[in-house]
C-alpha positions as CSV (number, residue, x, y, z in Angstrom):
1,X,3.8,5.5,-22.1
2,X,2.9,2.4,-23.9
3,X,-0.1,0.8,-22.2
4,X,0.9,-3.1,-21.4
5,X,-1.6,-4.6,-19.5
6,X,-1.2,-7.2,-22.2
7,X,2.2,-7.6,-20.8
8,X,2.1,-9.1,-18.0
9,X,4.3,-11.5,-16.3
10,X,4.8,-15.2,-16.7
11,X,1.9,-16.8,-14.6
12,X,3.4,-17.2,-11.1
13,X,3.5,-20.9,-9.6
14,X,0.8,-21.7,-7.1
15,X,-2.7,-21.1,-6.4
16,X,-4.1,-17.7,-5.0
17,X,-7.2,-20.2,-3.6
18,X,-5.1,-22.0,-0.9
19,X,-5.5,-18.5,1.2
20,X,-8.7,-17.2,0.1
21,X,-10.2,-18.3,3.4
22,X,-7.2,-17.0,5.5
23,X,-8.4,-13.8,7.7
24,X,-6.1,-11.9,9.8
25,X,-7.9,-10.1,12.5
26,X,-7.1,-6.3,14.0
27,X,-5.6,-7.6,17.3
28,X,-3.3,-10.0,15.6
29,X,-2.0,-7.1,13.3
30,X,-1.6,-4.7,16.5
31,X,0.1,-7.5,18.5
32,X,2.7,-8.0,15.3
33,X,3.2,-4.1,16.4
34,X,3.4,-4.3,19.3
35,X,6.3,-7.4,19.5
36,X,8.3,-5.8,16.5
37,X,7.5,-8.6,14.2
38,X,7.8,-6.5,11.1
39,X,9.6,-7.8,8.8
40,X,7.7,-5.8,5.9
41,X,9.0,-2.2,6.8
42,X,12.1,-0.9,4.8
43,X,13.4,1.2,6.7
44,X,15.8,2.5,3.6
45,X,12.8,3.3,1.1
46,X,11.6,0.5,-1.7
47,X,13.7,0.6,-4.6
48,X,10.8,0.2,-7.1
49,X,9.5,3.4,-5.8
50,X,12.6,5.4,-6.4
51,X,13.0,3.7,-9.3
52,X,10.2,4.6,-10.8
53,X,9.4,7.8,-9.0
54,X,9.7,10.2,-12.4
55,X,6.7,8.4,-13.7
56,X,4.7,8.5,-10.7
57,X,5.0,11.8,-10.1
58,X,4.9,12.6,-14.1
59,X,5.9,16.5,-13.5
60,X,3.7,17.4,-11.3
61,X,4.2,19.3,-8.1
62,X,2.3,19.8,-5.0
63,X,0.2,16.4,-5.0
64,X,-1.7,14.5,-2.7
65,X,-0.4,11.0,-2.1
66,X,-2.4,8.2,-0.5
67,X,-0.8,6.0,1.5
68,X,-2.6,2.8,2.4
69,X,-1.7,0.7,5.7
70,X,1.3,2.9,6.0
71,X,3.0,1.9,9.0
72,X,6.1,3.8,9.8
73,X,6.9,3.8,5.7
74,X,9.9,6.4,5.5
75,X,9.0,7.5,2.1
76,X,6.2,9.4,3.4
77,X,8.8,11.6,4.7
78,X,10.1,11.6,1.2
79,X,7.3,13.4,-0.4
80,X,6.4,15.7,1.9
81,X,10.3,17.0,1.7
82,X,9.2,17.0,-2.1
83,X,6.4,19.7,-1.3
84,X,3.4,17.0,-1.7
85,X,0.9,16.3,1.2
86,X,1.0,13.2,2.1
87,X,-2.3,11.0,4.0
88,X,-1.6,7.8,5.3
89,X,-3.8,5.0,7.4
90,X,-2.8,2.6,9.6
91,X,-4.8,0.6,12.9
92,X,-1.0,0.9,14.9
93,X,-1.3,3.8,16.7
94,X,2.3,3.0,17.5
95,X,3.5,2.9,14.0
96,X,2.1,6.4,13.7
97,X,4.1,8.0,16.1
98,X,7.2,5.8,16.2
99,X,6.8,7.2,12.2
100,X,6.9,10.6,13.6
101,X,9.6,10.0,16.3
102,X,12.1,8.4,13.7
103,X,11.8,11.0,11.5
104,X,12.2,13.7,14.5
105,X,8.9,16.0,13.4
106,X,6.7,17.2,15.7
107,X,3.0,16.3,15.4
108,X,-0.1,16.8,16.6
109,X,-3.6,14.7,17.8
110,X,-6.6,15.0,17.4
111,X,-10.1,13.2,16.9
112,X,-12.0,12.5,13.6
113,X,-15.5,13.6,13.1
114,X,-17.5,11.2,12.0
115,X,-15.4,8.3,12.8
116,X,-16.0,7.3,16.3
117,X,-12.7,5.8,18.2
118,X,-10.4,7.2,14.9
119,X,-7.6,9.7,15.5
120,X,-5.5,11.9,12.8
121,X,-1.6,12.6,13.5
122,X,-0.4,15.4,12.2
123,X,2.9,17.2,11.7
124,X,2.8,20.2,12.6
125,X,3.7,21.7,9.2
126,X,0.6,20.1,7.8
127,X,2.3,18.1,5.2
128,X,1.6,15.0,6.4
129,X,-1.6,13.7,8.0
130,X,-1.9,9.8,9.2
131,X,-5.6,8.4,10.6
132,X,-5.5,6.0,12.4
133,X,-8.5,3.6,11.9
134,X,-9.2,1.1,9.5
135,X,-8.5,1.4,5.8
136,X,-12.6,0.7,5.5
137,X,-13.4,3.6,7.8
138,X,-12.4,6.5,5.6
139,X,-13.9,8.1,2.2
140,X,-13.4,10.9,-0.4
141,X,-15.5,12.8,1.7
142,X,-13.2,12.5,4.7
143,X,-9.3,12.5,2.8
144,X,-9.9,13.8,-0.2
145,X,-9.3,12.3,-3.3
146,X,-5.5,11.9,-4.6
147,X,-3.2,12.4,-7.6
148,X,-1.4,9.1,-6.3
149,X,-1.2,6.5,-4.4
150,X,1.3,4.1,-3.6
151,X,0.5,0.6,-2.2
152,X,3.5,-1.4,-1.5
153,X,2.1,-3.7,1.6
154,X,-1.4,-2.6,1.8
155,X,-3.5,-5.1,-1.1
156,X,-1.1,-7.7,-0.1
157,X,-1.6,-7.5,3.7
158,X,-5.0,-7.3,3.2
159,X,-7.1,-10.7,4.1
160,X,-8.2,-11.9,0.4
161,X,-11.8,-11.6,0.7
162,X,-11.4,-7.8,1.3
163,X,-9.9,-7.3,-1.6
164,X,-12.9,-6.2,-4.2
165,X,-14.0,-3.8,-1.3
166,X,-10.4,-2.0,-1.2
167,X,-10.4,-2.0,-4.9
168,X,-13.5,0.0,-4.6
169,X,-12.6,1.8,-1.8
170,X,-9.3,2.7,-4.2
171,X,-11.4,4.1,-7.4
172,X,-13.1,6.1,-5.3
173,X,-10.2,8.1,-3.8
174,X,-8.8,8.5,-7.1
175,X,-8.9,11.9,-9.4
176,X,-9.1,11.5,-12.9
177,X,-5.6,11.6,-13.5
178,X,-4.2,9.5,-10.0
179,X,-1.4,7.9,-10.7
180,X,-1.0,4.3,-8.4
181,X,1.4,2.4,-8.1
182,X,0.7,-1.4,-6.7
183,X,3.4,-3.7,-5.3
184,X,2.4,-7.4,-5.0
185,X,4.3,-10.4,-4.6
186,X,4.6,-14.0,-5.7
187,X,5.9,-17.4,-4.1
188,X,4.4,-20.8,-3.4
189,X,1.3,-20.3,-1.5
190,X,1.5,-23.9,-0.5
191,X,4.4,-23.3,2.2
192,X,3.2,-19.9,3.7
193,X,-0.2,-19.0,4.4
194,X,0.2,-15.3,4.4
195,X,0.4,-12.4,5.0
196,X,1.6,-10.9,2.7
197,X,-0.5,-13.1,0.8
198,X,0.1,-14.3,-2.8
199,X,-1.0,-12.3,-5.7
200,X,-1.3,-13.2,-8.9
201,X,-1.4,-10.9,-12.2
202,X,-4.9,-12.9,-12.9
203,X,-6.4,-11.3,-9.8
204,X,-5.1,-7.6,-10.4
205,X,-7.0,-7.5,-13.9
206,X,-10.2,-9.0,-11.9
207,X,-9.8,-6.2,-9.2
208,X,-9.0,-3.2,-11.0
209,X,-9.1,-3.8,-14.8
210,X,-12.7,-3.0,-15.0
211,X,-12.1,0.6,-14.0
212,X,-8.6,1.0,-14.4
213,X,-5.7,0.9,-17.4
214,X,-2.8,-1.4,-16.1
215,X,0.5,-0.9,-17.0
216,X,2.9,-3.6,-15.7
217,X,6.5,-2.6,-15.0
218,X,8.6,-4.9,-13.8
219,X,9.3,-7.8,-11.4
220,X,12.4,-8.2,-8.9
221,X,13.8,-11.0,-6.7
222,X,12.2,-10.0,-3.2
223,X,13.8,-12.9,-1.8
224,X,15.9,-12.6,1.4
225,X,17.0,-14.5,4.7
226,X,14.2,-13.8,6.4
227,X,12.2,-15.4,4.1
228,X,13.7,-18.5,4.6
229,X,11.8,-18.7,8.0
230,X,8.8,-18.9,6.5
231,X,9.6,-21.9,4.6
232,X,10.0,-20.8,1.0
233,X,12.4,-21.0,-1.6
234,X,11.6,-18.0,-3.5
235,X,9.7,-14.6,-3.6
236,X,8.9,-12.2,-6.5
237,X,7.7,-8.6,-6.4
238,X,6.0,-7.3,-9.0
239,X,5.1,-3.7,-9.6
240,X,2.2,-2.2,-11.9
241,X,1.1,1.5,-13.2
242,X,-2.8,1.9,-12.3
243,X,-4.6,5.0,-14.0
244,X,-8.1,5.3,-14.3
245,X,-10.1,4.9,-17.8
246,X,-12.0,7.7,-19.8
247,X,-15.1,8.6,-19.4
């Protein structure tokens, strides 16, 4: 595929800056959990994903997919019907196994070495495996590293200063020929302070451009009644190919 990380979209209106200082905490993300304020799971599967599913998974069969701050994401399920193995992470012990209740397989617990306080769910059939700690806990040398990964609320949940540690964090759970796919979105940063927080296509090439080829795909109206309620007019996704470089 034609690389076109020169092709990216028109530059989004607002700036990133207004929320560079905004920090979510642990607690207040359990406690959006915990009171079912989440408005960011799809419970029917993002269409960008099945849209461009054929080129994420680029023929290949039996991979491992890496699935940041996955909440209850159905389209773990997906894969692991597909014959991949699927690892996930996510500080909601609750999402974990409400994920595992809604899609009726049975599971397993157990503690992580190595990570005090962390627990892995398991189905039983070993296809999928979900810690649950923070992103920042885990390594290569405790997942793995993965042919791809698919971040559709994970770099935009994240508070903004984290950000160059994740895309580290990301490179470094990546084999040579990982395919990611990154899902961010744009509005006006002036009438919501996040999350998900506003990124724009400037910050992407600053995080991962150093290590990464970016391929941008496509951009869709996110926009939908609920966003209303947070007091803006408008909301873009946009959705971008990461590989990493040559040698």
């Amino acid at each position: 595929m034609e690389n076109s990380s020169d092709k990216f979209p028109e530059e989004e209106c607002g700036d990133a800056k207004l929320q560079e200082n905004r920090v979510m905490t642990q607690e207040e993300w359990l406690q959006m959990w915990q009171t079912k304020k989440i408005g960011f799971h799809n419970k029917d599967g993002h269409p960008l994903l099945k849209k461009y599913l054929d080129l994420f998974l680029n023929g290949r069969n039996g991979l491992n997919i890496f699935f940041p701050l996955c909440g209850k994401s159905v389209e773990m399920k997906w894969f692991a019907d597909m014959g991949h193995h699927v690892v996930g992470v996510e500080i909601s012990q609750s999402a974990l196994e409400e994920f595992f209740t809604e899609q009726k397989l049975p599971f397993t617990e157990e503690q992580v070495p190595g990570i005090p306080g962390a627990k892995l769910l398991k189905s039983t059939d070993g296809n999928i495996s979900l810690y649950c700690c923070s992103i920042f806990d885990l390594s290569s040398t405790t997942v793995g590293k993965f042919d791809g990964i698919w971040d559709r609320g994970a770099l935009v949940a994240l508070n903004p200063c984290d950000r160059p540690r994740y895309a580290s964090l990301m490179f470094s759970l990546m084999n040579s020929g990982c395919r990611s796919l990154l899902v961010t979105c744009s509005y006006d940063p002036t009438k919501h302070k996040g999350p998900p927080f506003f990124v724009p296509d400037s910050e992407v090439k600053s995080l991962f451009g150093k290590h990464c080829d970016i391929t941008y795909l496509e951009k869709i109206d996110g926009f939908s009644e609920r966003h209303k309620k947070w007091g803006i007019d408008f909301l873009w996704e946009m959705i971008y190919m990461l590989t990493l470089k040559s040698p």
